[in-house]
PAVO-217391 format. One line per 8 residues: number of its first residue (from 1); their letters; for each residue x, y, z of N, C-alpha, C, CB. Coordinates in Angstrom, 2 decimals, m for minus. Glycine has a CB too. Example, Ala and Ser with C-alpha at 12.3 -4.5 7.8 and 13.67 -1.06 7.14 Angstrom:
<atoms>
1) AS) 13.19:m5.69:7.80:12.30:m4.50:7.80:13.20:m3.30:7.80:11.31:m4.47:9.05  12.85:m2.25:7.08:13.67:m1.06:7.14:12.90:0.03:7.87:14.08:m0.60:5.72
</atoms>
This chain:
<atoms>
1) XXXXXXXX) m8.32:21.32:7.70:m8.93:20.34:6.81:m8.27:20.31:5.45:m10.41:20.63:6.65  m8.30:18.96:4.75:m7.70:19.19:3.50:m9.12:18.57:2.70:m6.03:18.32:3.24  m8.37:18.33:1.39:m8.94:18.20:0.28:m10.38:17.16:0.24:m7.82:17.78:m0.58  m11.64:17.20:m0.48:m12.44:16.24:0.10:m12.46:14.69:m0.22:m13.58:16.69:m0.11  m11.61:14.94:m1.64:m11.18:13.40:m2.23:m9.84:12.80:m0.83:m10.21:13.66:m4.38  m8.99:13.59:m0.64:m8.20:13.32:0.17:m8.99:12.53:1.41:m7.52:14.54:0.45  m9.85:13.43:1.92:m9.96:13.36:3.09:m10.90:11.97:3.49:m10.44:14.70:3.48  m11.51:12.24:2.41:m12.92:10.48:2.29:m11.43:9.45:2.19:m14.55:10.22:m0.10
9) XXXXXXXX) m10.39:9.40:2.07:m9.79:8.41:1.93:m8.84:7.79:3.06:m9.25:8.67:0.91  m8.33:9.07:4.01:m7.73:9.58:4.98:m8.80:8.19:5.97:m7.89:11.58:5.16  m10.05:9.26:6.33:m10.95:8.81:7.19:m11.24:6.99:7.14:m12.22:9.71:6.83  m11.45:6.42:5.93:m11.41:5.30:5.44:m10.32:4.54:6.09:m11.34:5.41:4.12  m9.11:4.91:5.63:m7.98:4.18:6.03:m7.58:4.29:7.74:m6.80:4.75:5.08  m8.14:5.70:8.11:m7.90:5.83:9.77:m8.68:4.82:10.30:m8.35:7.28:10.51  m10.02:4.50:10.14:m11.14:3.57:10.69:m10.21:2.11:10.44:m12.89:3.68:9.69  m10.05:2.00:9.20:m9.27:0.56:8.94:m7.99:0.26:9.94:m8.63:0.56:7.30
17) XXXXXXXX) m7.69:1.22:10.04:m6.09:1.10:10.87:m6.33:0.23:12.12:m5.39:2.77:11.50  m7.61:1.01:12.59:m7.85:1.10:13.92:m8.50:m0.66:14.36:m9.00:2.53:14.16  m9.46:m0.79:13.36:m9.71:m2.07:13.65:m9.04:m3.17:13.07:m10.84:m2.22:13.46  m8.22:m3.03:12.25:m7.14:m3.80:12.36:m6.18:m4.25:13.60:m6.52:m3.28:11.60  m5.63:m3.19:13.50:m5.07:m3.11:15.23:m5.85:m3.78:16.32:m5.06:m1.56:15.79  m7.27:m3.42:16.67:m7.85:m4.20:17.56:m7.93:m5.89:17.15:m9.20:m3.55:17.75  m7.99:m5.84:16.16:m8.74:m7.62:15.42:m9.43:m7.68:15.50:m8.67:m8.94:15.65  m10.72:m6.33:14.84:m12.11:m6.44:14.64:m12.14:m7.17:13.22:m12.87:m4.95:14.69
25) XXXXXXXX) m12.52:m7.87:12.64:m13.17:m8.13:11.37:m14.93:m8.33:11.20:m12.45:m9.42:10.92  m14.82:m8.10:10.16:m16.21:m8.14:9.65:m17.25:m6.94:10.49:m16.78:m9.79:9.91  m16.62:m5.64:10.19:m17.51:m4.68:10.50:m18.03:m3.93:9.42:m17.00:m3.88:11.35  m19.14:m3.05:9.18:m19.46:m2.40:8.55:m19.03:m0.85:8.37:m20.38:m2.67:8.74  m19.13:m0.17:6.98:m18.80:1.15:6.76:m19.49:1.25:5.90:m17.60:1.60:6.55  m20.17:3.16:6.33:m20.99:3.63:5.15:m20.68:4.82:5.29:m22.48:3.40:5.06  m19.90:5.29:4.04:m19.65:7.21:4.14:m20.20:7.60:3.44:m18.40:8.02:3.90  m20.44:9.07:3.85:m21.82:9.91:3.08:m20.84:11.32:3.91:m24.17:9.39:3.81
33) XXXXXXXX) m21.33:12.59:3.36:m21.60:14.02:2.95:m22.27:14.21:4.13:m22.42:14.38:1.55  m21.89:15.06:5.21:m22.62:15.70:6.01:m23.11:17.01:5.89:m22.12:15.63:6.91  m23.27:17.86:6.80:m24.13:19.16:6.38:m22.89:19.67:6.49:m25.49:19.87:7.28  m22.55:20.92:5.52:m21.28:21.82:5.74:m21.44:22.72:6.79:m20.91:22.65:4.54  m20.39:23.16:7.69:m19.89:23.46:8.72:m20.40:24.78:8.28:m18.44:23.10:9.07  m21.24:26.34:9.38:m21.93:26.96:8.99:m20.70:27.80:9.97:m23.53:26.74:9.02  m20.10:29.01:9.50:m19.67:30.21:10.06:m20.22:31.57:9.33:m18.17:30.15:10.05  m20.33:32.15:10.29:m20.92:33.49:9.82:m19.84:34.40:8.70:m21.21:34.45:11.31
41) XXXXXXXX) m18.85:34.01:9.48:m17.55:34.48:8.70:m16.71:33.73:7.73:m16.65:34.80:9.60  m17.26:32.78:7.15:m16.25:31.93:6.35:m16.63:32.44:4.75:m16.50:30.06:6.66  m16.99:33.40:4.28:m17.06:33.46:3.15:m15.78:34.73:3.44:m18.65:33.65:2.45  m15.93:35.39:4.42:m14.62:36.16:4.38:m13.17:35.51:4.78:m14.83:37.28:5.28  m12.99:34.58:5.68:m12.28:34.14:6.01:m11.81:32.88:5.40:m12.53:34.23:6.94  m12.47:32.14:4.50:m11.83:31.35:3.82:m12.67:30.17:2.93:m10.97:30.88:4.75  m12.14:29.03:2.68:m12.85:28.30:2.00:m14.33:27.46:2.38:m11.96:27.59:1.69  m15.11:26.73:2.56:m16.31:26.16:2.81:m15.53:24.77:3.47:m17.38:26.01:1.36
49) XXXXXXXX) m16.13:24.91:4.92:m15.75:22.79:4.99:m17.39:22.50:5.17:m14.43:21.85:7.04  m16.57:20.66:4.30:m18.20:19.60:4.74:m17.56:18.75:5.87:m18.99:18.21:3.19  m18.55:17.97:6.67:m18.25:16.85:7.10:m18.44:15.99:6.16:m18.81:16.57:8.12  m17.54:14.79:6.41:m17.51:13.89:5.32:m18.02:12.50:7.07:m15.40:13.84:4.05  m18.88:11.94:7.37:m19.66:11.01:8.37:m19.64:9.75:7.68:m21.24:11.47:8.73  m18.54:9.17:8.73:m18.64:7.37:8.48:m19.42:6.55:9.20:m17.40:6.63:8.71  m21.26:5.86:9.52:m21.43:4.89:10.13:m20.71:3.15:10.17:m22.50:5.01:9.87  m20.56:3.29:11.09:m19.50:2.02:11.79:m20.14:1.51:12.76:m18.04:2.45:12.46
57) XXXXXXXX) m20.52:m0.09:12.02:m20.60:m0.79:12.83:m20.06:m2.18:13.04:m21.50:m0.71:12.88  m19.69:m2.73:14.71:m18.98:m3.53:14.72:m19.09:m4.38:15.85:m17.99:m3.04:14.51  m18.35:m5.02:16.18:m18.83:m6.15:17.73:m17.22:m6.19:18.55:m19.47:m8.47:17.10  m17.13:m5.90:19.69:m15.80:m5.81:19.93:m16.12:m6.67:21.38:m15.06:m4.12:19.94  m15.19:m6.47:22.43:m14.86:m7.32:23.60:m15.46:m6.05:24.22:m13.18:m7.97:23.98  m15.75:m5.70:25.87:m15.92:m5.03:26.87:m14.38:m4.37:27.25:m16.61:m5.94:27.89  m13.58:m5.25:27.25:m12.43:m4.79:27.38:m11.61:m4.02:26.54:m11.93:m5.57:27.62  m11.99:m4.60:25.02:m11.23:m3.71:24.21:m12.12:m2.51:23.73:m10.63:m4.48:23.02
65) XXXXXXXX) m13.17:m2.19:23.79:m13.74:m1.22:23.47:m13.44:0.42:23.96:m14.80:m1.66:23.74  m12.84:0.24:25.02:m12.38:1.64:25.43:m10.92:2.07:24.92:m12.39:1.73:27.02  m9.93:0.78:24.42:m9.03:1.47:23.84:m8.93:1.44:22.31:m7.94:1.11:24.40  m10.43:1.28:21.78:m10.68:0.70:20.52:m10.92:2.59:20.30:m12.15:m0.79:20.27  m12.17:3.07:21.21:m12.38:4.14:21.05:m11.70:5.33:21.21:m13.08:4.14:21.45  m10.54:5.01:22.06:m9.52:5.80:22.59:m8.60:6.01:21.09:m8.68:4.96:24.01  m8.37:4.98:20.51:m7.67:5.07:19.31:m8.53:5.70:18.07:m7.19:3.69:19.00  m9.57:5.77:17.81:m9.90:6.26:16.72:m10.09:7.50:17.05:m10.86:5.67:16.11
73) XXXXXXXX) m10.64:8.25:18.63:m10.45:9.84:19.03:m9.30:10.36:18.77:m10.59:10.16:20.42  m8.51:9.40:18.97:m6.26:10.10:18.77:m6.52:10.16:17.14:m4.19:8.31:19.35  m6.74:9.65:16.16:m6.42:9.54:14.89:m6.56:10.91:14.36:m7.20:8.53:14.19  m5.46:11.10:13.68:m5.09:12.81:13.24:m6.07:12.97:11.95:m3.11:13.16:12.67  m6.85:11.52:11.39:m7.61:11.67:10.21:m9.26:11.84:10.83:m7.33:10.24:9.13  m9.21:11.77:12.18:m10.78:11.97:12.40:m11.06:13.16:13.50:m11.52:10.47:12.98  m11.83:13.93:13.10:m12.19:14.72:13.80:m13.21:15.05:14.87:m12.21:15.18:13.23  m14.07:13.74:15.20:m14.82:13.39:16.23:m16.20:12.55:16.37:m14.97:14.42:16.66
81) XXXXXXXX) m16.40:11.84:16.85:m17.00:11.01:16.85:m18.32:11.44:17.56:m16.30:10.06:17.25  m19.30:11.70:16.89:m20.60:12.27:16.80:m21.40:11.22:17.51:m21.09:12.58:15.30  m21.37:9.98:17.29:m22.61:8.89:17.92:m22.23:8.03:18.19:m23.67:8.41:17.27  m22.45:7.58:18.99:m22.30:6.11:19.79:m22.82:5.42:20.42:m21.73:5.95:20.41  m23.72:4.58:19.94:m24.86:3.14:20.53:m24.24:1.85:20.87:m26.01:2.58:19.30  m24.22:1.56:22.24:m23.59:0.10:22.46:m24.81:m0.42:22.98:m22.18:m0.11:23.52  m24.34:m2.03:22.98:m25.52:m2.91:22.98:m25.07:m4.02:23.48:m26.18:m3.14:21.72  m25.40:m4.61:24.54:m24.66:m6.08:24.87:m25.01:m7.09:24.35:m24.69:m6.52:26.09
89) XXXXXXXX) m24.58:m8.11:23.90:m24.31:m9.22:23.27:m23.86:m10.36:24.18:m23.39:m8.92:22.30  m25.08:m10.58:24.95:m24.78:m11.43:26.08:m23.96:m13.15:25.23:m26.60:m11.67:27.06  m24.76:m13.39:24.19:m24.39:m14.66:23.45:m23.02:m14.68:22.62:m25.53:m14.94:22.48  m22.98:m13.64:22.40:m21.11:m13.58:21.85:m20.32:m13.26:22.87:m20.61:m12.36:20.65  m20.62:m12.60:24.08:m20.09:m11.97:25.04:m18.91:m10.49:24.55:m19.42:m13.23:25.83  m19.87:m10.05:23.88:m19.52:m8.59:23.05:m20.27:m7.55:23.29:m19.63:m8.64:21.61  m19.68:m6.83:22.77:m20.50:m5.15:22.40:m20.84:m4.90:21.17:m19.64:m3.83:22.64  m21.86:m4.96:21.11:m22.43:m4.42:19.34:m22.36:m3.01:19.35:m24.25:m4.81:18.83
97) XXXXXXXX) m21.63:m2.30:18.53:m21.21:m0.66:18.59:m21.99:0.03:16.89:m18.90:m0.49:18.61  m22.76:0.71:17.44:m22.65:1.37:16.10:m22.17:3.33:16.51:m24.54:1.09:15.18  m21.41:3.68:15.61:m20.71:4.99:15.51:m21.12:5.87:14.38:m19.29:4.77:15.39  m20.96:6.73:14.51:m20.49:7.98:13.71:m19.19:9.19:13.71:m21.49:8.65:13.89  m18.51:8.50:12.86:m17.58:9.01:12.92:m17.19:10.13:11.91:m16.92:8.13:13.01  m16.80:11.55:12.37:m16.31:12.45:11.23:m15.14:12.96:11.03:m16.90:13.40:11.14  m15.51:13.71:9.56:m13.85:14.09:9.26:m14.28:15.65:9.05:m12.90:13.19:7.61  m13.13:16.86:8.67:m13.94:17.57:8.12:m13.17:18.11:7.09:m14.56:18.42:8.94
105) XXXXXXXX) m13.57:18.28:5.63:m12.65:18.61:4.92:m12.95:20.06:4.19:m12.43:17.49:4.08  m12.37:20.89:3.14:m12.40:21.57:2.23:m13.65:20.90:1.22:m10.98:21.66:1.75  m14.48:21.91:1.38:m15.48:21.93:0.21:m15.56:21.72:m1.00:m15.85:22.70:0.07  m15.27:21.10:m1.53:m15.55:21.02:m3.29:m15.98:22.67:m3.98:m17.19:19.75:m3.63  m15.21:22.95:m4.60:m15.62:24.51:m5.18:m15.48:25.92:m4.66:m16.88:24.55:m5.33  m14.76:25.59:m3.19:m14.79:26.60:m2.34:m13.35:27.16:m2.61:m15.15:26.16:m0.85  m13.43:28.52:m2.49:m11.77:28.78:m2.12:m10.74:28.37:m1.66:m11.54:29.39:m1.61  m10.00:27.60:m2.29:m8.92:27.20:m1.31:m8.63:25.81:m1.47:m9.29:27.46:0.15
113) XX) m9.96:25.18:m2.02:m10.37:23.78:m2.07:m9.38:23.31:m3.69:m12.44:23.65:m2.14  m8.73:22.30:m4.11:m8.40:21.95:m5.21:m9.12:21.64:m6.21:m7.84:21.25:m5.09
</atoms>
């Protein structure tokens, strides 16, 4: 994990990439602070990570949705995708998707952290 300013920006631009690439427009993003990552051993072993959790939501095709999702799992800026609600959209002939997507970075204040 890197830095947490880094990383909120990383994650941002990975999501953007991705639906660009597909020709999603007009989806939603909301990032927020998740709970920090709990090891028994990380005060000895090193610095503190948070998740940094993007909700995403968006409307895609049936067809493109599996390599929509396939691409944001590959992205070296996200570290896994926590939630996923689809919904058919018989009248657009879409998928209404909402996600959660995370990153995980260096803690603010922690060892190691900038």
């Amino acid at each position: 994990p890197g830095p947490a300013a880094l990383g909120r920006e990383e994650l941002a631009r990975a999501i953007d990439d991705v639906m660009r690439k597909h020709k999603v427009s007009g989806y939603s993003y909301d990032a927020r602070s998740g709970q920090r990552v709990k090891d028994a051993d990380s005060g000895i072993l090193g610095p503190s990570i948070d998740r940094l959790q993007a909700d995403v939501k968006f409307e895609v095709s049936d067809t493109e949705l599996p390599r929509l999702i396939a691409d944001l799992e590959s992205n070296p800026a996200i570290d896994g995708i926590t939630s996923l609600r689809l919904q058919k959209n018989d009248q657009a002939r879409k998928i209404a998707v909402q996600a959660t997507i995370e990153s995980w970075v260096l803690a603010s204040g922690s060892r190691g952290a900038p």
